[in-house]
C-alpha positions in Angstrom: -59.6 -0.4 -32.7 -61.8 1.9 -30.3 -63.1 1.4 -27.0 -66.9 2.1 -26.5 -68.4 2.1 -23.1 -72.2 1.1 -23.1 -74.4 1.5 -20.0 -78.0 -0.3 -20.5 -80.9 0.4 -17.9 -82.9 -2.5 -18.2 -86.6 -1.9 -16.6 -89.8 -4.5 -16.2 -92.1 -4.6 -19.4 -95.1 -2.5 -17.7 -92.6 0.1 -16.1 -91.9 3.7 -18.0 -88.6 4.3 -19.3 -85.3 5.0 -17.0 -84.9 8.8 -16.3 -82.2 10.2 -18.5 -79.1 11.4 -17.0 -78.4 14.8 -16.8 -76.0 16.7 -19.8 -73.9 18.1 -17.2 -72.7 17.8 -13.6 -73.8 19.2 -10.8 -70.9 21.0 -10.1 -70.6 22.2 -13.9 -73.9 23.5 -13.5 -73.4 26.1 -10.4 -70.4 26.8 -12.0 -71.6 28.1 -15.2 -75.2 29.7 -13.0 -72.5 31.4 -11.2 -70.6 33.0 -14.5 -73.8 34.2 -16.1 -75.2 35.6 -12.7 -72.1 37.5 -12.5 -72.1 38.7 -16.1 -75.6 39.5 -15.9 -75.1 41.6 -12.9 -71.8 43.6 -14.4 -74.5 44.1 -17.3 -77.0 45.7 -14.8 -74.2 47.8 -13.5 -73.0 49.2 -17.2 -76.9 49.8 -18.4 -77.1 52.3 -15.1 -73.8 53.7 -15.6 -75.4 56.7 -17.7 -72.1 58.8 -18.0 -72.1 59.9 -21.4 -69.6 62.8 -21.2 -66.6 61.5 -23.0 -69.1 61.9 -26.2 -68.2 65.7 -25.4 -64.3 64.7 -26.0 -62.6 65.5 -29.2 -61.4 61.8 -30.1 -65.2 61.0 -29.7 -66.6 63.7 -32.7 -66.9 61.7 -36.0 -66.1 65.2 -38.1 -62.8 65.4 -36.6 -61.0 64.3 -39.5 -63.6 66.6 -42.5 -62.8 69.6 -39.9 -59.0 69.0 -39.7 -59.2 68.5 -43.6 -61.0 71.7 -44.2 -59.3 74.0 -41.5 -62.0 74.4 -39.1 -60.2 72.5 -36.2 -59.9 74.8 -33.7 -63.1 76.8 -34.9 -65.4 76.7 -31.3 -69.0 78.3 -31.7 -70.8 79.3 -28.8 -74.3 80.2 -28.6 -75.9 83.4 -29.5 
C-alpha cells in the first residue's frame, strides 16, 4: 500500500481561489537562470568568434578523399 500526502486550502465561499504554489523552488530557479545565463553568454562569445581559417586546413576540404583517389593530392594552383 502507498502513502499519499494531501494538502487542502480551504477558503470562505465569496473568497477567490488559493494562489498555486510554485513548480519549483526558489533556489532551483536561480540555479537553472544562472546555467542558461551562462550558456547564453558562451553562445554570444562563439557567434563573435568569426575565425574561420581552419576551413583553409586540409582535414577541413570535403574533396580530399576524390583528390587522393584520382592523384591530384598534392596538385596546388595558384592564380594567374
Amino acid at each position: 500500500m502507498e502513502k499519499t500526502k494531501i494538502i487542502v486550502k480551504l477558503s470562505a465561499d465569496k473568497e477567490h481561489a488559493p494562489p498555486r504554489e510554485a513548480p519549483i523552488d526558489a533556489k532551483t530557479q536561480n540555479e537553472m537562470m544562472a546555467y542558461w545565463y551562462r550558456k547564453q553568454e558562451e553562445h554570444k562569445k562563439l557567434v563573435e568568434d568569426d575565425d574561420v581559417s581552419y576551413a583553409n586546413s586540409e582535414w577541413a576540404d570535403g574533396h580530399s578523399l576524390k583528390n587522393q583517389l584520382q592523384g591530384m593530392g598534392g596538385v596546388k594552383f595558384r592564380p594567374v
